[in-house]
FIDO-405112 format. One line per field, with one value per residue (C-alpha): residue number from 0; residue in one letter; chain; z, x, y. Coordinates in nm, 4 decimals, decimal comma, padded with zeros to 6 digits. Example, Ala and Ser with C-alpha at 12.3 -4.5 7.8 and 13.67 -1.06 7.14 Angstrom:
// FIDO-405112
num: [0  1] .
residu: [A  S] .
chaine: [A  A] .
w: [00,7800  00,7140] .
u: [01,2300  01,3670] .
v: [-00,4500  -00,1060] .
This chain:
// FIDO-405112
num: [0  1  2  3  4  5  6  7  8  9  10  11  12  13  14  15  16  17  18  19  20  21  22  23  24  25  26  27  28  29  30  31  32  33  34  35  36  37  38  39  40  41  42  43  44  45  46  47  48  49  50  51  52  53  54  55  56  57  58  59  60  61  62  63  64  65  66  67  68  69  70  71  72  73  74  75  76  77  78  79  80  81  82  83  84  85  86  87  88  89  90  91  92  93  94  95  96  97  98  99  100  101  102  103  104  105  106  107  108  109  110  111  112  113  114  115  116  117  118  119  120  121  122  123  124  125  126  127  128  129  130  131  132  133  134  135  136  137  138  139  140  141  142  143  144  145  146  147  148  149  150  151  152  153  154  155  156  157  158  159  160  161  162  163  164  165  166  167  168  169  170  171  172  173  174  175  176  177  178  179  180  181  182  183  184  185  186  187  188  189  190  191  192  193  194  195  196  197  198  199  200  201  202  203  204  205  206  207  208  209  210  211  212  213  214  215  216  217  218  219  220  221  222  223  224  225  226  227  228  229  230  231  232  233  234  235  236  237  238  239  240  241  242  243  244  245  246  247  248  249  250  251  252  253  254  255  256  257  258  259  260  261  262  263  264  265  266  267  268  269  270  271  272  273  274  275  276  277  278  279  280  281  282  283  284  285  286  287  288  289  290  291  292  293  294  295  296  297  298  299  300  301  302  303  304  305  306  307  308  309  310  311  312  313  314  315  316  317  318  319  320  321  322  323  324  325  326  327  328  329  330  331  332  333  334  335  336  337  338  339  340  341  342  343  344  345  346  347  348  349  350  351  352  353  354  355  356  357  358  359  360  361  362  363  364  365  366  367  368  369  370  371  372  373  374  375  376  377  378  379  380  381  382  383  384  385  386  387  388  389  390  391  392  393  394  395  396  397  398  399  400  401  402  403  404  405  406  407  408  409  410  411  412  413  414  415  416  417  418  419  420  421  422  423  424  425  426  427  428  429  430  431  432  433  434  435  436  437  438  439  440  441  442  443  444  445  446  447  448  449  450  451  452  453  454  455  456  457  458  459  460  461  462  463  464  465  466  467  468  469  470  471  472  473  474  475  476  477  478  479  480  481  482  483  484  485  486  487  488  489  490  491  492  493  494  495  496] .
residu: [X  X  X  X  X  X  X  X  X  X  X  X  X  X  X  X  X  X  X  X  X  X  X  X  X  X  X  X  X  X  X  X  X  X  X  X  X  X  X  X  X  X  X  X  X  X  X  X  X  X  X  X  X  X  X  X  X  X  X  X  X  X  X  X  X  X  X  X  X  X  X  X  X  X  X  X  X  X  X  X  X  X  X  X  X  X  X  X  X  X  X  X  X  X  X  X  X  X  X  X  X  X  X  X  X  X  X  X  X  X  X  X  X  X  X  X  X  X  X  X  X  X  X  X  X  X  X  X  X  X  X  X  X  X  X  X  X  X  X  X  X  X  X  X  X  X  X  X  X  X  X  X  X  X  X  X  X  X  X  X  X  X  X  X  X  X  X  X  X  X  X  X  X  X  X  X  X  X  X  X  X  X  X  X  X  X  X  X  X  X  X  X  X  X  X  X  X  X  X  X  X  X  X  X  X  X  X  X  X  X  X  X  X  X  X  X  X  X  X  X  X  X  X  X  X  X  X  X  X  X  X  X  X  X  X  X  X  X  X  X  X  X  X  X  X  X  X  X  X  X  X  X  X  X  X  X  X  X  X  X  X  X  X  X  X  X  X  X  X  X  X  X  X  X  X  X  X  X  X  X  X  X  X  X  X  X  X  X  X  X  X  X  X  X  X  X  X  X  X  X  X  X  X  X  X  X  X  X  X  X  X  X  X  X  X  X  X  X  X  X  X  X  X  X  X  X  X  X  X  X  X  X  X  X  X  X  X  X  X  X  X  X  X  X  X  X  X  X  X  X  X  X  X  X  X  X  X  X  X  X  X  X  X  X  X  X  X  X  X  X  X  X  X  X  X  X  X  X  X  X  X  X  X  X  X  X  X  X  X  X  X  X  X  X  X  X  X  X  X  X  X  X  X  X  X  X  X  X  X  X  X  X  X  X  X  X  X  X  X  X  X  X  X  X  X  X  X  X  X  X  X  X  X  X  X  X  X  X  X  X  X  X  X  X  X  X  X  X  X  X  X  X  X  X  X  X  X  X  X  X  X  X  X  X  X  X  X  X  X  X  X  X  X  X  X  X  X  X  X  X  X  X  X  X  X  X  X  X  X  X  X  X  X  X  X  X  X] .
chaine: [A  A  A  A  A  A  A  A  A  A  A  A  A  A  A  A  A  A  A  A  A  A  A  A  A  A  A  A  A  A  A  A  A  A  A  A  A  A  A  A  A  A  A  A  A  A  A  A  A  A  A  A  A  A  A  A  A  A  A  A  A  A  A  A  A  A  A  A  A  A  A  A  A  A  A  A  A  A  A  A  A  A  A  A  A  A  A  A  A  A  A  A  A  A  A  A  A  A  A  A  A  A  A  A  A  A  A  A  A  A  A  A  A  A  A  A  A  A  A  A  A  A  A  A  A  A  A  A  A  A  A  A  A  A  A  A  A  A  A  A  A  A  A  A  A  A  A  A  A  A  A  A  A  A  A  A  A  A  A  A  A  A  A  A  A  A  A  A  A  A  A  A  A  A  A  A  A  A  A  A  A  A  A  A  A  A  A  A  A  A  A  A  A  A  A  A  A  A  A  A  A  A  A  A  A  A  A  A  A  A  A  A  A  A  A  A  A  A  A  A  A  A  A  A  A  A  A  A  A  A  A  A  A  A  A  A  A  A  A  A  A  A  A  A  A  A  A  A  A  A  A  A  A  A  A  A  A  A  A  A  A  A  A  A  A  A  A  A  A  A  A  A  A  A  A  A  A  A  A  A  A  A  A  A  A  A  A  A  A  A  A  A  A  A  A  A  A  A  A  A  A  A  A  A  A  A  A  A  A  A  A  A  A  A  A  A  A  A  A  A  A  A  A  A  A  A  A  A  A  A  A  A  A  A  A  A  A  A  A  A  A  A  A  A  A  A  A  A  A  A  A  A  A  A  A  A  A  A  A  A  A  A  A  A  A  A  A  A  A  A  A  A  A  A  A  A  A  A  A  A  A  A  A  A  A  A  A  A  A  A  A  A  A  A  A  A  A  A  A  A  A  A  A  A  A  A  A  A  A  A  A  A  A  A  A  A  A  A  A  A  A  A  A  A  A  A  A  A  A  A  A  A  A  A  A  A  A  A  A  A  A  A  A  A  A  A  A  A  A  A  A  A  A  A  A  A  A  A  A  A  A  A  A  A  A  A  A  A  A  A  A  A  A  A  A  A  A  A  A  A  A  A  A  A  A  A  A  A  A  A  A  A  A  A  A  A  A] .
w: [01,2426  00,9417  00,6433  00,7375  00,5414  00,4047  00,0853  -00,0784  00,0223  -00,0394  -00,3771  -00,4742  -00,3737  -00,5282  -00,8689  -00,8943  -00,7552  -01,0171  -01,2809  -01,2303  -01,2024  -01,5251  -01,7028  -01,6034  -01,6888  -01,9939  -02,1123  -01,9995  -02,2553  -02,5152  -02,4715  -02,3535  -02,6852  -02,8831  -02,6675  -02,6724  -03,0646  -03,0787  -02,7741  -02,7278  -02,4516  -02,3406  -02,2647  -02,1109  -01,8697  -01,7770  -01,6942  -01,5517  -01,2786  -01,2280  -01,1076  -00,8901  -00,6358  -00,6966  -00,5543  -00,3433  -00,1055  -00,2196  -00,0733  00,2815  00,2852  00,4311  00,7569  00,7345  00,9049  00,5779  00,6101  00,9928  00,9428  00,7839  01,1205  01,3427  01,4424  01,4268  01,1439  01,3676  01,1879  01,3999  01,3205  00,9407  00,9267  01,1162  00,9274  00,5703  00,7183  00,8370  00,4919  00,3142  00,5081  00,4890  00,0602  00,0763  00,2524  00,0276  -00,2647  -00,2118  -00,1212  -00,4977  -00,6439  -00,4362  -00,4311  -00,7843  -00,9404  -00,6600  -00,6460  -01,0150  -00,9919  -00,7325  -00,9617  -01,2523  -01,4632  -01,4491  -01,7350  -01,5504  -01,2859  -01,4788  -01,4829  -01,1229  -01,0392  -01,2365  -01,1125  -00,7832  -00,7491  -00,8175  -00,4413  -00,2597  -00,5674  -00,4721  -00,1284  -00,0415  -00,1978  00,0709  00,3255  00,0493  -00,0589  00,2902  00,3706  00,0652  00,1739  00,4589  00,3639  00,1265  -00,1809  -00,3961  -00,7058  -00,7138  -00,6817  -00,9584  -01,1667  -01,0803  -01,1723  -01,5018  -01,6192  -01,4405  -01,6191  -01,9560  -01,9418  -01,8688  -02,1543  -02,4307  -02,3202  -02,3281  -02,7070  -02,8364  -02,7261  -02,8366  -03,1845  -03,1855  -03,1128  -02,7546  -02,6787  -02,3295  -02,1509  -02,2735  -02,0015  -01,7660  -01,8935  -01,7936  -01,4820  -01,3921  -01,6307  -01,3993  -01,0678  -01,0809  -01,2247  -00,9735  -00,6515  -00,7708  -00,8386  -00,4775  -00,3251  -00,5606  -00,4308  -00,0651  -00,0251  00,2115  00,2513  00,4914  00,7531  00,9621  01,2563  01,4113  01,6942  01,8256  02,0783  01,7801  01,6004  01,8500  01,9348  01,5519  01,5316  01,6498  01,3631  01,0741  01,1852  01,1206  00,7958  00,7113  00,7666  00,5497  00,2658  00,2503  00,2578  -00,0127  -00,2892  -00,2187  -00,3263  -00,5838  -00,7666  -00,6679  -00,9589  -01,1866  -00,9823  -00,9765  -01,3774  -01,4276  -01,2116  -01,3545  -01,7052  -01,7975  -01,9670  -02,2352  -02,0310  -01,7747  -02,0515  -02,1789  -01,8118  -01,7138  -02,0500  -02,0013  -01,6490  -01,7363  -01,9461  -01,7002  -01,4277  -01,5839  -01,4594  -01,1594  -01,0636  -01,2096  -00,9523  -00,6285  -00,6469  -00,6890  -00,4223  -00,1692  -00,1563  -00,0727  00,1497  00,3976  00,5542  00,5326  00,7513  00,9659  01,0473  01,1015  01,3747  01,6385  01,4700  01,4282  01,2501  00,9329  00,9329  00,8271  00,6229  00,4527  00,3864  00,2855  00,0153  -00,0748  -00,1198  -00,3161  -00,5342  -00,6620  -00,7056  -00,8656  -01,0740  -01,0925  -01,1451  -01,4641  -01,6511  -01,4843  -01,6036  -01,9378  -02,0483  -01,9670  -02,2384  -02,4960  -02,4189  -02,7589  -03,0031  -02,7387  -02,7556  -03,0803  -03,1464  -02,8653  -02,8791  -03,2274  -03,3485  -03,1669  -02,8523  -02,9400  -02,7356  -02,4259  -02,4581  -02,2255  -01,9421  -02,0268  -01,9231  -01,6167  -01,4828  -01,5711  -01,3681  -01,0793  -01,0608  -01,0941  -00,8077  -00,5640  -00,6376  -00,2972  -00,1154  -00,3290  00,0442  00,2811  00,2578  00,3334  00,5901  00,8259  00,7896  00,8747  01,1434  01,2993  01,2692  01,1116  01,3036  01,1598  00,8257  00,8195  00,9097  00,6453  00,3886  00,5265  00,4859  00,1294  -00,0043  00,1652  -00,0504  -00,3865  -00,3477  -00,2931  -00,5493  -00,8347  -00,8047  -00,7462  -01,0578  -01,2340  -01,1855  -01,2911  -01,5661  -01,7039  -01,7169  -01,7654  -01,5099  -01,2293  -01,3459  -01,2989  -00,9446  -00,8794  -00,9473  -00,6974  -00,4409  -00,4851  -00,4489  -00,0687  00,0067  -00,0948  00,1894  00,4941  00,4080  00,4185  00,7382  00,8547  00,7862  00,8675  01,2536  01,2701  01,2169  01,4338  01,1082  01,0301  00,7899  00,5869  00,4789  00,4418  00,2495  00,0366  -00,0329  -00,1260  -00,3502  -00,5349  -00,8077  -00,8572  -00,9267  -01,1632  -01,3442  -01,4082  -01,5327  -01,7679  -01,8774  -01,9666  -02,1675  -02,3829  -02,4173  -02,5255  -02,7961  -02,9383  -02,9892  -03,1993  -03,3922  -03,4524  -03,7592  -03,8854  -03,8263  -04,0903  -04,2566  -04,2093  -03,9163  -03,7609  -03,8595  -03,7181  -03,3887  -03,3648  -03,4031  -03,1819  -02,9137  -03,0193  -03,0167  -02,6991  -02,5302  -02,6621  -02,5501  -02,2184  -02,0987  -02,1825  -02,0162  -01,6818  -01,6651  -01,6910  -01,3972  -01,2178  -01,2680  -01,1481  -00,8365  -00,7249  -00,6791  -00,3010  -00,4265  -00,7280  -00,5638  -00,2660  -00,5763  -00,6508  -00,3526  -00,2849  -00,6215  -00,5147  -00,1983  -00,3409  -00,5744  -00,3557  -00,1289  -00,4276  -00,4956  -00,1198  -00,1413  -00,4729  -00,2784] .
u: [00,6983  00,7527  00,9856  01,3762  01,5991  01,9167  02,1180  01,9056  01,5989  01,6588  01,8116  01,5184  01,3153  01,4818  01,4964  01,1370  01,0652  01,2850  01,1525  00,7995  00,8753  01,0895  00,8245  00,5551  00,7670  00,8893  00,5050  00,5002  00,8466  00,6142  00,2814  00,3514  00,4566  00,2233  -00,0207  00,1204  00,1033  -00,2514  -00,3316  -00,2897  -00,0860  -00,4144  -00,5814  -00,2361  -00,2844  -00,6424  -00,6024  -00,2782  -00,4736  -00,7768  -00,5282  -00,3125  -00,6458  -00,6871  -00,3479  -00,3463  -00,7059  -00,5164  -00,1870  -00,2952  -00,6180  -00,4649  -00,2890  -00,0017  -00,2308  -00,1114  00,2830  00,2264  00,1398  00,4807  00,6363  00,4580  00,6189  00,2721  00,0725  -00,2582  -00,5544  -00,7533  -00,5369  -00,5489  -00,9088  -00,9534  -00,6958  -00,8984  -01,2017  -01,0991  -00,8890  -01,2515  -01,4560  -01,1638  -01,1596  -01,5514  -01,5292  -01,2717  -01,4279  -01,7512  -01,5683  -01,3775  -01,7088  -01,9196  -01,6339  -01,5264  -01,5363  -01,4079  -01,0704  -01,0612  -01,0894  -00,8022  -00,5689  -00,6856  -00,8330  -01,2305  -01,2244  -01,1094  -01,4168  -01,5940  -01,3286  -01,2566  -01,6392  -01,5327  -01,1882  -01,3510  -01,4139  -01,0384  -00,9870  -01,1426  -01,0193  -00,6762  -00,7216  -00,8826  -00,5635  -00,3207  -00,3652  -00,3107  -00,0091  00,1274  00,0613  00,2489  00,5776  00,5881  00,6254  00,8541  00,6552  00,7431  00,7250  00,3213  00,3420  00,5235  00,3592  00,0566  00,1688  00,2643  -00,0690  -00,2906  -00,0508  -00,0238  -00,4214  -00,4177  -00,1886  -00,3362  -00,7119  -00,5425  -00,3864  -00,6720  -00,9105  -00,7091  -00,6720  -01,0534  -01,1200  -01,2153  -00,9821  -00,9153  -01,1255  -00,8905  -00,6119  -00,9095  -00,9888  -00,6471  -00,6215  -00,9526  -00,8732  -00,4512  -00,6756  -00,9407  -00,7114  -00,4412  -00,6773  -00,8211  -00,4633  -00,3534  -00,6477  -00,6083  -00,2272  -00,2506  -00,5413  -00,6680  -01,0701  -01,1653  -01,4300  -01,6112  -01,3861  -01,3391  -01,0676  -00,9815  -00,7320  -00,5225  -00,5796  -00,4645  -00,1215  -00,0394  -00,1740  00,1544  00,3826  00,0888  00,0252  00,3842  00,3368  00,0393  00,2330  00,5238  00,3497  00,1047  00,4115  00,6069  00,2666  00,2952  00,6717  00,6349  00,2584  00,3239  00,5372  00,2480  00,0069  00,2182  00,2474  -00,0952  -00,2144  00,0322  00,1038  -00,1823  -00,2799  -00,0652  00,2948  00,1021  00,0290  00,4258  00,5597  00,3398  00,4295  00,7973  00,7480  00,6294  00,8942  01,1852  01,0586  01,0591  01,4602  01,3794  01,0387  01,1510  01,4402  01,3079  00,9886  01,1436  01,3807  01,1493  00,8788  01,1819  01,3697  01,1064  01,0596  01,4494  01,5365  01,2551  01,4041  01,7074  01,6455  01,8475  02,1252  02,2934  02,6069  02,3798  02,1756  02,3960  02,6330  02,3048  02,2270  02,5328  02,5400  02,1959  02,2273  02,5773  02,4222  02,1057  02,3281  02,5569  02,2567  02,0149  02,2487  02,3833  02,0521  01,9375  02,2405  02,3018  01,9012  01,9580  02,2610  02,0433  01,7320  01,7042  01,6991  01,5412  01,2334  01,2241  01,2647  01,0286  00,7685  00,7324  00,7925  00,4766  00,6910  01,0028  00,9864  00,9503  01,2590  01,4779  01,1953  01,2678  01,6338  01,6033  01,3302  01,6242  01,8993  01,6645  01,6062  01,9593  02,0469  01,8319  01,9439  02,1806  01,8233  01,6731  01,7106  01,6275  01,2741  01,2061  01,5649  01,3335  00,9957  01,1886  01,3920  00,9987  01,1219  00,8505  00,8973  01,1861  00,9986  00,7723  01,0070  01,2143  00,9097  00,7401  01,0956  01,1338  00,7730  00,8099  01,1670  00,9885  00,6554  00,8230  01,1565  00,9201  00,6458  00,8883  01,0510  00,6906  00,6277  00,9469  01,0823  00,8020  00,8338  01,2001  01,2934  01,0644  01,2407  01,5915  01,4620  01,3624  01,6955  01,8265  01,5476  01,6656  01,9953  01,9415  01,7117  02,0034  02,2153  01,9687  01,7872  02,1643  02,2279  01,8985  01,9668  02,2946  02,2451  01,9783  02,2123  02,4843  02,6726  02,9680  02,8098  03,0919  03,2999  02,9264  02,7952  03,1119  03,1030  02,6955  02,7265  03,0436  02,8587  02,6552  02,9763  03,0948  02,7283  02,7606  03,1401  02,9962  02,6859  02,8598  03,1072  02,8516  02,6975  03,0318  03,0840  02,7343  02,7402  03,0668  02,9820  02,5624  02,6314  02,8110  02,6202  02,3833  02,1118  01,7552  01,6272  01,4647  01,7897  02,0377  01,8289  01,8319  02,2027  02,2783  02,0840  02,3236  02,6315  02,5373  02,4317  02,7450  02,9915  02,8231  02,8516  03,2120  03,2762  03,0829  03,1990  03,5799  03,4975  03,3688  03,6857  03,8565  03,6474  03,4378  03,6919  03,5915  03,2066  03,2830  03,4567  03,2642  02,9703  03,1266  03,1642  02,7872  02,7408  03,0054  02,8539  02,4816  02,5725  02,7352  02,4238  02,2047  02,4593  02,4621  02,0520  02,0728  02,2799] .
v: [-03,3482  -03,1665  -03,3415  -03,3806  -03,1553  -03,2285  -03,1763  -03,3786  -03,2590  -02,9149  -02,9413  -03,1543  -02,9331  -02,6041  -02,8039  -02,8460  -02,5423  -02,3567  -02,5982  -02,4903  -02,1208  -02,1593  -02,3150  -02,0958  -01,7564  -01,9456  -01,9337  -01,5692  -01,4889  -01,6475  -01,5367  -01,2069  -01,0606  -01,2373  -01,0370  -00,7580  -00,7459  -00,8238  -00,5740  -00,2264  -00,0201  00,0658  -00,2352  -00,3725  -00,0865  -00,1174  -00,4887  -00,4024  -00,1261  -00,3863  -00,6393  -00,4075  -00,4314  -00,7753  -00,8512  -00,6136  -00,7602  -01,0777  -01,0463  -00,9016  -01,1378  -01,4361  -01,1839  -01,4400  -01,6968  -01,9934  -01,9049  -01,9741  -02,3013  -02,3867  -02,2770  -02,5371  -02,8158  -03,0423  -03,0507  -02,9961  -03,0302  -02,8259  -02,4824  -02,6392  -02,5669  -02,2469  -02,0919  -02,1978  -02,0842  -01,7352  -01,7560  -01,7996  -01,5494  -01,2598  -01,2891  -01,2844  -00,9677  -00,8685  -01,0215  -00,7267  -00,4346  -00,4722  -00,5139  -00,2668  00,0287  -00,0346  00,2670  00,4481  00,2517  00,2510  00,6447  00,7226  00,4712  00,7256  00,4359  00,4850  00,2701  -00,0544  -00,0580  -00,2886  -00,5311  -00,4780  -00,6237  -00,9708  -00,9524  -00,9579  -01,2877  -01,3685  -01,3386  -01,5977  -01,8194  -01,7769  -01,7230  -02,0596  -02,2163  -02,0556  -02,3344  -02,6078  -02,4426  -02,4288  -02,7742  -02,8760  -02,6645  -02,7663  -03,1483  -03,0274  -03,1493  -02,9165  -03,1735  -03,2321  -02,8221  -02,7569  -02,9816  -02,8125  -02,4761  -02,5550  -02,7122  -02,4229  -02,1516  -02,3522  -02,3919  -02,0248  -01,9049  -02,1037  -01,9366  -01,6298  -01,6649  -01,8094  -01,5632  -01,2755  -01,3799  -01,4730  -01,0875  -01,0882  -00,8291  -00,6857  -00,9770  -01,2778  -01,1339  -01,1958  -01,5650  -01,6450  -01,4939  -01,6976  -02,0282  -02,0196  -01,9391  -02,2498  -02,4823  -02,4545  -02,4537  -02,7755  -02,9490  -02,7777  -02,9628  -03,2672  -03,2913  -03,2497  -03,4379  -03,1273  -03,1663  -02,8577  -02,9207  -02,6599  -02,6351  -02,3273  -02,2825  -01,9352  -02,0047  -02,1683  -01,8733  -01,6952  -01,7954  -01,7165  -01,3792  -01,1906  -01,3680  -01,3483  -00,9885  -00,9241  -01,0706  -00,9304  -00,6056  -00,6862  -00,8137  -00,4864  -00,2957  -00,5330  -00,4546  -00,1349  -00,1307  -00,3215  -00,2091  00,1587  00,2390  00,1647  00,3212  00,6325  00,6135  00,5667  00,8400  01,1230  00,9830  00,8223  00,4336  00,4373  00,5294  00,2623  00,0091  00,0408  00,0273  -00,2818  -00,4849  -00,3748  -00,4863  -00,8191  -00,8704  -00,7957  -00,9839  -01,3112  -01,3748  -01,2397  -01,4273  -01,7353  -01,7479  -01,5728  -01,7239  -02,0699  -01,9888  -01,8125  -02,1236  -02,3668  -02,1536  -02,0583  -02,3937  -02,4815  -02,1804  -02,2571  -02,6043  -02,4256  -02,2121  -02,4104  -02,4339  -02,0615  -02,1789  -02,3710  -02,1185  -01,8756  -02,0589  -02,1568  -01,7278  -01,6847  -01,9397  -01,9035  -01,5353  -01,5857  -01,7860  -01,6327  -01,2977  -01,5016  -01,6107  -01,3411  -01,0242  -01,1073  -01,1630  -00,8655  -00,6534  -00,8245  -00,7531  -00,3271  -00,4263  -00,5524  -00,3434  -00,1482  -00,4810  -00,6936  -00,4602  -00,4352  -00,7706  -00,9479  -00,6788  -00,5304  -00,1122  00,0010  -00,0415  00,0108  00,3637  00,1957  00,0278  00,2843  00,2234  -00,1884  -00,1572  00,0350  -00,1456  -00,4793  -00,2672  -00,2032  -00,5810  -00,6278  -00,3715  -00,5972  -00,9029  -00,9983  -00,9292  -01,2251  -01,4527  -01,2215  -01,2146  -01,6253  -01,5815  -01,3202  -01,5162  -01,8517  -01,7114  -01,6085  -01,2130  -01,0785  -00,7728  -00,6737  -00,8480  -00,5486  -00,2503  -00,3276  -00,3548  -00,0037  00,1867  00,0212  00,1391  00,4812  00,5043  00,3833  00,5619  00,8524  00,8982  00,7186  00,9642  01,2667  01,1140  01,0838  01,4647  01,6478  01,3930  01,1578  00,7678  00,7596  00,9629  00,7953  00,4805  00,6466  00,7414  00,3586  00,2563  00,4955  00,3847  00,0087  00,0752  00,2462  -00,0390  -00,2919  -00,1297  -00,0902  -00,4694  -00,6067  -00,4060  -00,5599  -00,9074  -00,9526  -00,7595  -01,0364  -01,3117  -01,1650  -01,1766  -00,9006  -00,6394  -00,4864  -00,8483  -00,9849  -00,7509  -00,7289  -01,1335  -01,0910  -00,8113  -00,9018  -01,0849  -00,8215  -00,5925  -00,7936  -00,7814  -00,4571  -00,4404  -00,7349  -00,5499  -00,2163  -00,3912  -00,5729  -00,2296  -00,0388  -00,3662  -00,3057  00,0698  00,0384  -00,2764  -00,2802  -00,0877  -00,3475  -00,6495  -00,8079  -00,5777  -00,5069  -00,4204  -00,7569  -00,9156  -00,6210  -00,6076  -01,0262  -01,0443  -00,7253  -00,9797  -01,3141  -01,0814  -00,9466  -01,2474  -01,4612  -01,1783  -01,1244  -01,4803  -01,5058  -01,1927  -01,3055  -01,6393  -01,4793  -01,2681  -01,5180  -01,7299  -01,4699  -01,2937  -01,6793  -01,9495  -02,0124  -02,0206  -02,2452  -02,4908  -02,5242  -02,5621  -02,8339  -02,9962  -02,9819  -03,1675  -03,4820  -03,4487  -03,4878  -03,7423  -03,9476  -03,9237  -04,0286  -04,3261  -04,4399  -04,4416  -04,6745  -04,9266] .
């Protein structure tokens, strides 16, 4: 049977989980404008448009088969190993079609110049592909500890190839030495933690009675790279490398709040739903909170950086890209928009309903495809942004609706209590922004020093703000907060005795 989960399993779990993701995105906030001062827009976007494909094969590769595995109640070792080996032979088959079509799927993402890279990137797939069932293995016992210890070497390993190599000269290939350095590091460590040796064993009929849930899956993710590596695709093809190059650094940048809590969250809650699906009253107390929370989290970092967007880009990535800095705040507020949805994705896939998984995801990349590149072609970069914001803001409606019919929970008070956080994020962020207009000119001189206290000013006032409206608009979530921590520490007390 898979691990029992309780309050202190899960919080455990979530704390490592964050840890790691925190750590790994921490080495991104560094490394990513040292980079960026050493590279140019232009090789930021051709790495940028080699990877989209990479993640793309790599994302639908697995058809869901690995996140099935969470969902069964044995840990058979018979659907362990077909699922690694179907894993392996689906990325080698992915693996040639990126190297033999290269040119041609560097051509339709108007990059010609990245099909060379795409034939070395290649081999990226079955790399991270063959680490899927490892990964799975490990969530489902809940070890989310030996993980996160793991990512943190493979990425720190990753980064420091990546800085050295750049200042040595290498140029455009030291992105690639860390994508491959991360990549090899981590499937070893996966292996090295789970103690998962594959052997040739080959079972259809188990492979089988998961193909209707991992199709789903398969579905949803295809649909969820589409959403969110279209906007660059769209930008490269109508605006060229350099608007891609300042989109996909910008992009990098903003996501680091938002990755570092999702994808913390997302590994953890997945299996806890999935032990949760005979119990309808936990379940949903457990979205509810979950979702509050992140929101609660998530939106005002999300908000607060479109405050400080003009110093921050300054300041973190130097006066070559100080231009880009309008496209850096909306790509923050379209974050912001959808964080109450930050639960919903591991909710549906624990709850088994990948069906309505993958409806959701196609009417959410039909949305952004289609307002970013109508924004691309009558307005430039900032206006497709503009029109992603708008697209993320219609999605943050229907997925609610979604969810919530799925859970046989009331829409309107839910939906209410889950975006509420995120109302107050923006009442907080356009405050901070109204303070700086009238008092940047009078902060301390020169420009690195203006732009670094702008940041301080912004960051000080913005937290006071928040944490006033949350005082005022979160009592019922604070305290029961609190009671979850007296709760968990009087768990971890009772274990000592």
């Amino acid at each position: 049977m898979p691990t029992t989960v309780n309050l202190r399993t899960v919080t455990n779990s979530v704390g490592w989980s964050v840890i790691s993701k925190t750590s790994t995105f921490g080495l991104k906030f560094v490394t990513v404008p040292i980079l960026a001062r050493i590279l140019t827009p232009q090789e930021f976007g051709v790495v940028a448009v080699a990877q989209t494909v990479v993640m793309f094969l790599t994302m639908i590769g697995s058809a869901g088969l690995s996140a099935s595995l969470v969902l069964e109640r044995e840990e058979d070792e018979e659907t362990v190993h077909s699922v690694f080996w179907v894993n392996l032979a689906v990325a080698l088959a992915m693996s040639a079609c990126i190297y033999i079509w290269a040119l041609p799927f560097a051509g339709w993402l108007g990059a010609e110049d990245a099909a060379s890279l795409l034939r070395v990137m290649a081999l990226l797939v079955p790399l991270q592909l063959s680490g899927d069932v490892a990964y799975s293995l490990l969530a489902r016992r809940m070890a989310f500890r030996k993980d996160a210890a793991w990512s943190v070497f493979s990425e720190s390993v990753g980064a420091v190839t990546a800085v050295g190599l750049a200042l040595a000269g290498v140029g455009v290939w030291s992105l690639v030495a860390q994508l491959f350095v991360s990549a090899v590091v981590r499937l070893g460590g996966l292996f090295h933690a789970t103690g998962y040796r594959p052997r040739f064993v080959l079972s259809l009929g188990k492979l089988g009675a998961l193909t209707r849930y991992s199709l789903g899956i398969m579905v949803s993710e295809l649909f969820n790279f589409i959403t969110f590596q279209s906007p660059l695709v769209v930008v490269s093809r109508h605006l060229g490398l350099a608007d891609a190059g300042a989109y996909a650094a910008a992009n990098r940048f903003s996501s680091i709040p938002n990755q570092v809590l999702l994808a913390g969250l997302m590994g953890v809650l997945f299996p806890v739903f999935s032990h949760m699906n005979g119990d309808a009253r936990r379940r949903t107390d457990a979205l509810m909170l979950s979702t509050q929370v992140t929101t609660v989290a998530l939106a005002p970092m999300m908000f607060g950086l479109w405050a400080v967007a003009e110093p921050g880009m300054f300041l973190i990535f130097g006066p070559q890209w100080v231009h880009a800095w309008p496209v850096l705040g909306l790509l923050a507020v379209s974050k912001g928009i959808m964080s109450p949805c930050s639960t919903y994705i591991p909710f549906l896939k624990g709850a088994g309903r990948s069906d309505v998984l993958w409806w959701v995801a196609m009417l959410r990349a039909a949305l952004v495809y289609g307002l970013v590149t109508y924004g691309a072609m009558t307005g430039g970069l900032f206006a497709a942004m503009v029109w992603l914001c708008l697209a993320n803001a219609v999605t943050l409606v229907f997925y609610s609706w979604a969810v919530f019919r799925t859970n046989g929970t009331a829409f309107f008070s839910s939906f209410y209590v889950t975006t509420r956080p995120m109302i107050a994020s923006v009442i907080m962020a356009v405050a901070v922004r109204f303070l700086l207009d009238h008092v940047k000119a009078g902060l301390p001189g020169g420009v690195w020093w203006n732009a670094l206290s702008q940041v301080a000013v912004g960051a000080a006032a913005g937290a006071a703000i928040y944490g006033l409206l949350l005082l005022l608009t979160e009592r019922d979530l604070l305290r029961k907060l609190l009671e979850l921590v007296r709760r968990r520490k009087a768990g971890a007390a009772g274990a000592n005795c």
